[in-house]
C-alpha positions as CSV (number, residue, x, y, z in Angstrom):
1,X,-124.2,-136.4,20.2
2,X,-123.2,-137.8,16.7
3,X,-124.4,-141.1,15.9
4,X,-121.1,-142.9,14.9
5,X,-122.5,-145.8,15.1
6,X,-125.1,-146.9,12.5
7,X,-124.3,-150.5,12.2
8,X,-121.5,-153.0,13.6
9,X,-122.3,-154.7,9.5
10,X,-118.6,-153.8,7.5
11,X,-118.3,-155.3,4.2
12,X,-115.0,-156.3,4.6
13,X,-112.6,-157.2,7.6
14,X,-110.5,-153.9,7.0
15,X,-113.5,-152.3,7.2
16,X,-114.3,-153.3,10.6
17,X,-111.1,-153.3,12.2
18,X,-111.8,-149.1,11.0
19,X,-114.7,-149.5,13.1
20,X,-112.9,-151.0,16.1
21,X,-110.1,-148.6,16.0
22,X,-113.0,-145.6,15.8
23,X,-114.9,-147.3,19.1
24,X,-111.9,-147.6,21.0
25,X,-111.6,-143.9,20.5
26,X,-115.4,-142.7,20.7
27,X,-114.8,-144.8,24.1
28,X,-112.1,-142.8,25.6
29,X,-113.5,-139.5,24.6
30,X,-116.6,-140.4,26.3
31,X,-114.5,-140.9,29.2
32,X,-112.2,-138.1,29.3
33,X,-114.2,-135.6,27.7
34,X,-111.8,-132.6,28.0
35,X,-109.8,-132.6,24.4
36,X,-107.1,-131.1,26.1
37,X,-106.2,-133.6,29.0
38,X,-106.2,-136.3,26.3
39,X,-103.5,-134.5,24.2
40,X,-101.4,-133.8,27.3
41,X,-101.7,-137.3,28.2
42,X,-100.8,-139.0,24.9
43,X,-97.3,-138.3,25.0
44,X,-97.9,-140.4,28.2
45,X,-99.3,-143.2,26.6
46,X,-97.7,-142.8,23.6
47,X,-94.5,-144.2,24.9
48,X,-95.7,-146.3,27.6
49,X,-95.6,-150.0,26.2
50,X,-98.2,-151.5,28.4
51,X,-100.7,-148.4,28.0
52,X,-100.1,-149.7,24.2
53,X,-100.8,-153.3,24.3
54,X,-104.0,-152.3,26.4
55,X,-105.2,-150.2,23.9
56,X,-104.4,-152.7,21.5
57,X,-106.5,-155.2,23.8
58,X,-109.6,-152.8,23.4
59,X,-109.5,-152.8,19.5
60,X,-109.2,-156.2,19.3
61,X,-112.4,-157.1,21.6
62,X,-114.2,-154.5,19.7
63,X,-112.9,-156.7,16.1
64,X,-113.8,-159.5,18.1
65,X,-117.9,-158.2,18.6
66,X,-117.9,-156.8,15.0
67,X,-116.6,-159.9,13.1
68,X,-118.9,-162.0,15.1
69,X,-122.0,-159.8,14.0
70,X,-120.3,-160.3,10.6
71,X,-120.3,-163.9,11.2
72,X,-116.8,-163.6,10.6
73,X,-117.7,-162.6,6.8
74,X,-118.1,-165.9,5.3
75,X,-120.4,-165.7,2.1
């Protein structure tokens, strides 16, 4: 299994809303492990608006853990 995840420690906020965005992801492909079922089910999501503002929910609890381990980048 690739190690993704080296450090929750961005440099910048941008930075580690990347990071979010790549944990939501690594998250649902741990959970639905067949590529092929996710693709087929995108075009579920993909227009679904409350499937979107979920998702949008994970990344930004994931920004939320990162920018505290940041301590919210004030140097």
């Amino acid at each position: 299994m690739e190690n993704y995840l080296t450090s929750l420690i961005t440099e910048t906020p941008f930075q580690g809303r990347q990071l979010a965005i790549t944990l939501a992801r690594k998250s649902i492909a741990e959970i639905q492990t067949d590529p092929e079922t996710r693709k087929k089910l995108r075009s579920d999501y993909a227009t679904d608006t409350q499937q979107l503002i979920a998702s949008a929910q994970i990344i930004a609890l994931e920004f939320q853990t990162i920018a505290a381990a940041n301590d919210y980048w004030r140097k």
